[in-house]
VEXDREN-2710 file (C-alpha; in Angstrom, 1 decimal):
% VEXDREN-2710
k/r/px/py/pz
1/UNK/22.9/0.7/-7.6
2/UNK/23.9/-1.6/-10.0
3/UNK/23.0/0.3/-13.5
4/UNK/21.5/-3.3/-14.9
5/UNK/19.0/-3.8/-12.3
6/UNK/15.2/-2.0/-12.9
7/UNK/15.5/1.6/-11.6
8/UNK/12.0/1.5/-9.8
9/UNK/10.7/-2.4/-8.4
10/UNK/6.9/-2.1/-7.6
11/UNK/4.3/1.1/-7.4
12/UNK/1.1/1.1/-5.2
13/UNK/-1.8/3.2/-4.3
14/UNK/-3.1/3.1/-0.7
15/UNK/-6.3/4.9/-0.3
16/UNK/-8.4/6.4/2.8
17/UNK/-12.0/6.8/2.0
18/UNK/-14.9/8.5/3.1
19/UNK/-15.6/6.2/6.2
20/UNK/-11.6/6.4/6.8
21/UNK/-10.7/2.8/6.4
22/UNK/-7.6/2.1/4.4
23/UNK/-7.2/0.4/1.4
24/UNK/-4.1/-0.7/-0.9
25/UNK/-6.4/-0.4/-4.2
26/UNK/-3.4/-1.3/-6.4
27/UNK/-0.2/-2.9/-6.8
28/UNK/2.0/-3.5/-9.5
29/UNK/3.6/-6.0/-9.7
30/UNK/3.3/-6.9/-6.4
31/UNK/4.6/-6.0/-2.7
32/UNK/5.3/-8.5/0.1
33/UNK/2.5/-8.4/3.2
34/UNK/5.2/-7.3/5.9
35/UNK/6.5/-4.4/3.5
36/UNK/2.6/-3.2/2.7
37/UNK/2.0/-3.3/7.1
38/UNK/5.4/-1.3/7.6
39/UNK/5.2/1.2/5.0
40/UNK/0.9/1.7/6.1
41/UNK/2.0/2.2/9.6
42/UNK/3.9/5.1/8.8
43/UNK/1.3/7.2/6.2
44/UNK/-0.5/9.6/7.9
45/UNK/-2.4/10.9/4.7
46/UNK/-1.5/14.5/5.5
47/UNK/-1.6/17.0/2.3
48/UNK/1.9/16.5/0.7
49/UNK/3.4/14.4/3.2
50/UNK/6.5/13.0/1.5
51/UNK/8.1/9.7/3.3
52/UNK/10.9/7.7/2.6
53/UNK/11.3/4.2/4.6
54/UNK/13.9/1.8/4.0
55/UNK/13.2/-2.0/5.2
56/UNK/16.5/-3.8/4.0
57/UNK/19.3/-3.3/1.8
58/UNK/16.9/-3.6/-1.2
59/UNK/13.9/-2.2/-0.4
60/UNK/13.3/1.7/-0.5
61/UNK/9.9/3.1/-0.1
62/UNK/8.7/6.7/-1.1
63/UNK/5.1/7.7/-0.3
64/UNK/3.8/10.8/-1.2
65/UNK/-0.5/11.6/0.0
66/UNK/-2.9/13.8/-1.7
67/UNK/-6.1/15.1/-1.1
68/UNK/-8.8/13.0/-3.2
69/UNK/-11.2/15.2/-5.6
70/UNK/-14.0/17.2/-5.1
71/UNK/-17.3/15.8/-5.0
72/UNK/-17.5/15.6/-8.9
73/UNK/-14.1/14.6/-9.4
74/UNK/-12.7/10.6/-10.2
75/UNK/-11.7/10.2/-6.6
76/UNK/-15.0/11.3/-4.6
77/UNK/-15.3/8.7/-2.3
78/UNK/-11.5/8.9/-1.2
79/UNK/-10.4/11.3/1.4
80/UNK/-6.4/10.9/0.6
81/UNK/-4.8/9.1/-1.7
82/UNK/-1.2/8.1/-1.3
83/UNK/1.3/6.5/-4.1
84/UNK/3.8/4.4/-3.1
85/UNK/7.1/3.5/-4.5
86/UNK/9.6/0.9/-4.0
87/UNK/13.4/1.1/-5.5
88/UNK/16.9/-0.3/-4.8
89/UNK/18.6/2.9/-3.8
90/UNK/18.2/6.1/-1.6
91/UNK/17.8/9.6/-3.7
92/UNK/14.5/11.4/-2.4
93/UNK/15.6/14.2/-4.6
94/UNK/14.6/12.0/-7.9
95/UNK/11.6/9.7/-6.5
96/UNK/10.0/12.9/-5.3
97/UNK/9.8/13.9/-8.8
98/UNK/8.3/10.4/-9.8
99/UNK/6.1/10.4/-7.3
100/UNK/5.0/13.8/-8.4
101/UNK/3.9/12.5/-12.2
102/UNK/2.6/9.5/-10.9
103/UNK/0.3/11.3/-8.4
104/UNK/-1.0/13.9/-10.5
105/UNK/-1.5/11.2/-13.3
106/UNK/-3.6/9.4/-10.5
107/UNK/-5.4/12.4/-9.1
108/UNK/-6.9/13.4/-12.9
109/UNK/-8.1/10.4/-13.9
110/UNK/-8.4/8.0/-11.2
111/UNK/-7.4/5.2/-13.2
112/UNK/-4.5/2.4/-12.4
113/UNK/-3.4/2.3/-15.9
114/UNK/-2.6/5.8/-16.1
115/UNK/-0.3/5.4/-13.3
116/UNK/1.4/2.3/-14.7
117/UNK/2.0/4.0/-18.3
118/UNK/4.0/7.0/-16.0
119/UNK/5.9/4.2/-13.9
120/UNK/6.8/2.2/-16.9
121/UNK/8.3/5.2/-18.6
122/UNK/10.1/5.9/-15.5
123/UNK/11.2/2.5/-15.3
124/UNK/12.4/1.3/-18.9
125/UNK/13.0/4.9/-20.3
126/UNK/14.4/6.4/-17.1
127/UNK/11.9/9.4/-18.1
128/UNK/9.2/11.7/-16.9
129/UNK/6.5/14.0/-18.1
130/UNK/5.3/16.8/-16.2
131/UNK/3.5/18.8/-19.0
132/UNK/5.4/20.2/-21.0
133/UNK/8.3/19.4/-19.6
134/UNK/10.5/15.6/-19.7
135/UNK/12.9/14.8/-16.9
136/UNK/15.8/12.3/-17.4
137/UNK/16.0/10.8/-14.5
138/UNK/19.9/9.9/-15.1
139/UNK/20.7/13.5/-14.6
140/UNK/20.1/13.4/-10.7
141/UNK/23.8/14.4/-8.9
142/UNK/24.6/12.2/-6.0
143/UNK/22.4/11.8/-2.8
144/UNK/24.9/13.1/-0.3
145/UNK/25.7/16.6/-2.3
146/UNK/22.2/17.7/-1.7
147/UNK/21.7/17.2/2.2
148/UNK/21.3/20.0/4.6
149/UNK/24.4/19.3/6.0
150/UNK/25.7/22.8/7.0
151/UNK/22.0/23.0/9.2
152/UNK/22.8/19.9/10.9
153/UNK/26.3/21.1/12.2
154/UNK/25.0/24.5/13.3
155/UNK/22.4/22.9/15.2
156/UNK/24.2/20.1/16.8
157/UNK/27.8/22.4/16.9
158/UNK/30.5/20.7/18.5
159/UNK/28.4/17.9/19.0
160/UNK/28.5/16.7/15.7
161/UNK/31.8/15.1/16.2
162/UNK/30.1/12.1/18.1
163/UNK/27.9/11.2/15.5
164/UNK/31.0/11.4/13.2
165/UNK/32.7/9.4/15.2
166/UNK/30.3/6.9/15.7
167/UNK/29.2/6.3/12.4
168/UNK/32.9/6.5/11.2
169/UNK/33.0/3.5/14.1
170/UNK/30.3/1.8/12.3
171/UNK/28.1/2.2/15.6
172/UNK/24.7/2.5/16.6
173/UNK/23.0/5.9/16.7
174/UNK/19.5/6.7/17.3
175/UNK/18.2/9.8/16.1
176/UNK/14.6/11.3/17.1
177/UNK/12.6/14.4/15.5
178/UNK/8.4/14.6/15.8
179/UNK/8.3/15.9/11.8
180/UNK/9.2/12.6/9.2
181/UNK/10.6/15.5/6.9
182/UNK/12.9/16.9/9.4
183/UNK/14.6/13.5/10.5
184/UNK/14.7/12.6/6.8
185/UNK/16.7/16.0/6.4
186/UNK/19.3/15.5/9.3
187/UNK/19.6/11.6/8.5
188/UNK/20.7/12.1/5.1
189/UNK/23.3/15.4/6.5
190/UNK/24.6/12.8/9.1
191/UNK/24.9/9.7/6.4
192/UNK/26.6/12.4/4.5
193/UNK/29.3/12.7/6.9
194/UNK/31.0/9.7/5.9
195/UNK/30.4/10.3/1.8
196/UNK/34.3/9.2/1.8
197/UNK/32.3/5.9/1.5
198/UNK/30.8/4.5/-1.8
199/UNK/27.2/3.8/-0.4
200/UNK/27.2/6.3/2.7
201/UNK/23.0/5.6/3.3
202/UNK/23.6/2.0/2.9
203/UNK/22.7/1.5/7.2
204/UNK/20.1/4.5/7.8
205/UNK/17.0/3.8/8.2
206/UNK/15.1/7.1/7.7
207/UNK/11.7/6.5/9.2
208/UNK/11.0/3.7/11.6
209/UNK/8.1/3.0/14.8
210/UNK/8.6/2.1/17.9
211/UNK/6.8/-1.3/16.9
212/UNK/8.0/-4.8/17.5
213/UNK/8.5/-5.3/13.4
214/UNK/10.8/-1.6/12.9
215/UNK/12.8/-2.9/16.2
216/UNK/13.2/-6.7/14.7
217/UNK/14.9/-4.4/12.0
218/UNK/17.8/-3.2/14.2
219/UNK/18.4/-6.7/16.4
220/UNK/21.5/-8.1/15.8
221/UNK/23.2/-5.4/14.0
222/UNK/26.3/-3.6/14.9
223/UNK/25.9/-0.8/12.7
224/UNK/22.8/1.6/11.6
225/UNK/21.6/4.9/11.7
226/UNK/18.1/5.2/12.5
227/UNK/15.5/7.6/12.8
228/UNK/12.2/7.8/14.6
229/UNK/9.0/10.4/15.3
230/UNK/8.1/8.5/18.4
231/UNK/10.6/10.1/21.6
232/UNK/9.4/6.7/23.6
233/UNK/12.3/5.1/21.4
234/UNK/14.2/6.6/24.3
235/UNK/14.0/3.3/26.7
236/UNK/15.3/1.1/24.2
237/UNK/19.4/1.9/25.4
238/UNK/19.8/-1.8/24.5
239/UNK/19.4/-0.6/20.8
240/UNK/22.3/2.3/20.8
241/UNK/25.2/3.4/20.7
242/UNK/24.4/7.3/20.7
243/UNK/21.1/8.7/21.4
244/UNK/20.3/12.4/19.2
245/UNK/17.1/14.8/19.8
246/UNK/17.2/16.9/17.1
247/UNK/14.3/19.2/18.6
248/UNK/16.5/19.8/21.8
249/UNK/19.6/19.8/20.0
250/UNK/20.8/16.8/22.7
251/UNK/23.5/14.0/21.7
252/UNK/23.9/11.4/24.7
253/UNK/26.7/8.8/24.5
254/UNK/25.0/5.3/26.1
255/UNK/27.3/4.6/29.1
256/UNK/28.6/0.7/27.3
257/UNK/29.8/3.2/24.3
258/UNK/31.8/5.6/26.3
259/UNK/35.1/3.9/26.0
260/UNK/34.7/3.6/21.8
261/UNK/33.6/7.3/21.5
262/UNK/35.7/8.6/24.2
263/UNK/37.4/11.8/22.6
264/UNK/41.0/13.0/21.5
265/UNK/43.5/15.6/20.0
266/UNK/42.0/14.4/16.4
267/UNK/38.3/14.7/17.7
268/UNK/39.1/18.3/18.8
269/UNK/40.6/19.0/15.4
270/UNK/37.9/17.7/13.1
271/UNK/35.2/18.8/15.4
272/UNK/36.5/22.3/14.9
273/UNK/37.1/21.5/11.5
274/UNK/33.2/21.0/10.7
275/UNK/32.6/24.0/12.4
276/UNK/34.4/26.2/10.5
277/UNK/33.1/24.8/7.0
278/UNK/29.4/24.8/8.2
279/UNK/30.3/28.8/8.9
280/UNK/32.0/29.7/5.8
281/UNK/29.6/31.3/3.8
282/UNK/31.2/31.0/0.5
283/UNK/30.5/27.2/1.2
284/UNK/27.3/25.2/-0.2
285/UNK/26.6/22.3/1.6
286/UNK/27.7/19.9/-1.7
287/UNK/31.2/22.0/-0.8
288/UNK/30.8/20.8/2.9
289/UNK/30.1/17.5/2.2
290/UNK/33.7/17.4/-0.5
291/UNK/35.2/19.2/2.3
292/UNK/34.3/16.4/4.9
293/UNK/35.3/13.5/2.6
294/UNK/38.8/15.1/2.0
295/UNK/38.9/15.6/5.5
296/UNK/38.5/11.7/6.5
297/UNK/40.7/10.7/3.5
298/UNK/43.1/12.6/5.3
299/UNK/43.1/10.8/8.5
300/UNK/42.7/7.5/7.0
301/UNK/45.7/8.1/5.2
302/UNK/47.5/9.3/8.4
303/UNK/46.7/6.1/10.2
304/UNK/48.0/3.7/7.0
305/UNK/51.1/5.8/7.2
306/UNK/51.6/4.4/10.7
307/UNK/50.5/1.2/9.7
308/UNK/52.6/0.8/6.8
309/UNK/56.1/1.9/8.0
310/UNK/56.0/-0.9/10.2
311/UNK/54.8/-3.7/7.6
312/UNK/55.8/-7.0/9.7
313/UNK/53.7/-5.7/12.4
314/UNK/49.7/-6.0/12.5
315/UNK/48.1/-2.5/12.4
316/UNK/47.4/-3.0/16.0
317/UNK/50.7/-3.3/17.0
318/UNK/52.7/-0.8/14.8
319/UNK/50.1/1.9/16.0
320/UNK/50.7/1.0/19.1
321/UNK/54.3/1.5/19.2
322/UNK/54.1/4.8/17.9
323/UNK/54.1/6.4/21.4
324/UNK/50.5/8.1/20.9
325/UNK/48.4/9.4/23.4
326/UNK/46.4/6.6/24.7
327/UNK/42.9/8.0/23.9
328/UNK/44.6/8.9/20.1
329/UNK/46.3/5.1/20.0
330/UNK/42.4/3.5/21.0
331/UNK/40.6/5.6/18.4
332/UNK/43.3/5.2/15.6
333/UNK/43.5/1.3/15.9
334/UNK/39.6/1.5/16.0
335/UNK/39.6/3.4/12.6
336/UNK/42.2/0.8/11.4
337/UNK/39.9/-2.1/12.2
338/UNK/36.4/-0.4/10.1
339/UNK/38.4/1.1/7.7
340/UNK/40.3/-2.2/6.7
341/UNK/44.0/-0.6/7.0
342/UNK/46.6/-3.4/7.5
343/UNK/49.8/-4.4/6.1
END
């Protein structure tokens, strides 16, 4: 995120009430009518629920719901009460924590203008009070070295390397868990897996519905990683590359992406390779996530090589003079082509 830009754009509070009809009570400064339908279609007011749904390359959403008071309290009449946040950038490790203050700064008083004194402390201070304690919210490591990364690769196991592969491809995969926190979880591990990159989350899309606007989201591009709640999101083989069920623990190549994700010597290696660091138990999943990187680095770097000692060829060419196994020569001229390596 560009460090001159406003860390947080707009807060909101969308309400349930007694009679259960939903209301965005208050906005500040404002949010667009398509981004207040997307992000209400997703809330389901549950205790603590914690969402995170990203609509384009600037719009983050974090919502976290709360009971309302007690009979006597400011909030009677409302069942649930949820804040919602919109920012430039992916980190649910820091926006849960302003979502936190917020909340609780709602949920005492039941005034708007105790909410916007927290955001705008957040937003021109970059600080946070939680009683006695204030939070800078510069002090936040990276996204992709708090992901549960090792969970995801003894889950999926040898499996993994096709969603490697096809987001190092820049493809399409579809990923599917019932529980929003869950699929948030394994997104972010699987974004992680190409932290090589400078904005790794920049194509996931961490919460979406089978609904004609969330699929309106994914037409026409070449690239994403998306995750729904709904298992209907099944049918749509139009919309993917690579199909994932976490619950089932289930990866299924769609039959036009066999040829791009077809595997080789290299797959075998680095599939192998995540196995061993999700198993090392002197590894945290930040080291996974370094040891990943270095990994992919190394590969690149092994395909430029190639490249480069043949520099009045195109990539395409001088990789394919260098007498490779065919499946090898397809999936290094593919990396070539994403990764940008050409003489």
């Amino acid at each position: 995120m560009d460090s001159g830009s406003p860390l947080l754009k707009a807060v909101a509070i969308l309400e349930k009430d007694s009679n259960n009809d939903i209301l965005w009570s208050w906005v500040f400064p404002s949010l667009e009518k398509s981004e207040r339908s997307s992000v209400q279609a997703k809330v389901s007011f549950e205790a603590g629920e914690f969402l995170v749904v990203h609509l384009d390359s600037e719009a983050w959403f974090y919502t976290l719901s709360q009971p309302g008071s007690s009979s006597s309290g400011p909030l009677q009449f409302v069942l649930s009460a949820a804040i919602v946040l919109k920012t430039d950038e992916f980190h649910p490790e820091k926006y849960i924590r302003v979502l936190t203050a917020l909340s609780e700064a709602y949920l005492d008083s039941g005034s708007p203008p105790d909410v916007l004194r927290v955001y705008l402390s957040a937003q021109a201070e970059k600080l946070i009070k939680q009683g006695d304690v204030t939070l800078s919210l510069q002090t936040f490591s990276d996204p992709a070295e708090s992901v549960p990364i090792k969970e995801l690769v003894q889950c999926l196991q040898l499996e993994t390397i096709l969603i490697y592969t096809a987001l190092l491809l820049r493809l399409r995969v579809i990923v599917y868990h019932h529980s929003p926190g869950a699929l948030r979880g394994a997104l972010s591990a699987m974004a992680a897996l190409m932290a090589h990159r400078d904005c790794p989350f920049t194509d996931m899309y961490p919460l979406l519905c089978n609904s004609e606007h969330d699929m309106q989201l994914l037409k026409g591009k070449t690239s994403y990683l998306a995750g729904f709640t709904d298992a209907s999101v099944a049918a749509h083989q139009d919309l993917r590359d690579l199909w994932v069920s976490l619950p089932s623990a289930e990866v299924v190549i769609t039959p036009s992406a066999k040829e791009a994700l077809a595997r080789c010597k290299t797959h075998k290696d680095i599939a192998l390779f995540l196995i061993r660091c999700a198993e090392n138990g002197q590894y945290s999943d930040k080291d996974v996530v370094k040891e990943i990187s270095a990994k992919t680095r190394s590969l690149i770097s092994t395909i430029g090589k190639i490249v480069h000692e043949n520099a009045s060829l195109t990539a395409d060419k001088a990789i394919q003079i260098a007498n490779l196994p065919p499946a090898m020569e397809s999936f290094y001229r593919a990396v070539a082509r994403v990764e940008r390596i050409h003489n």
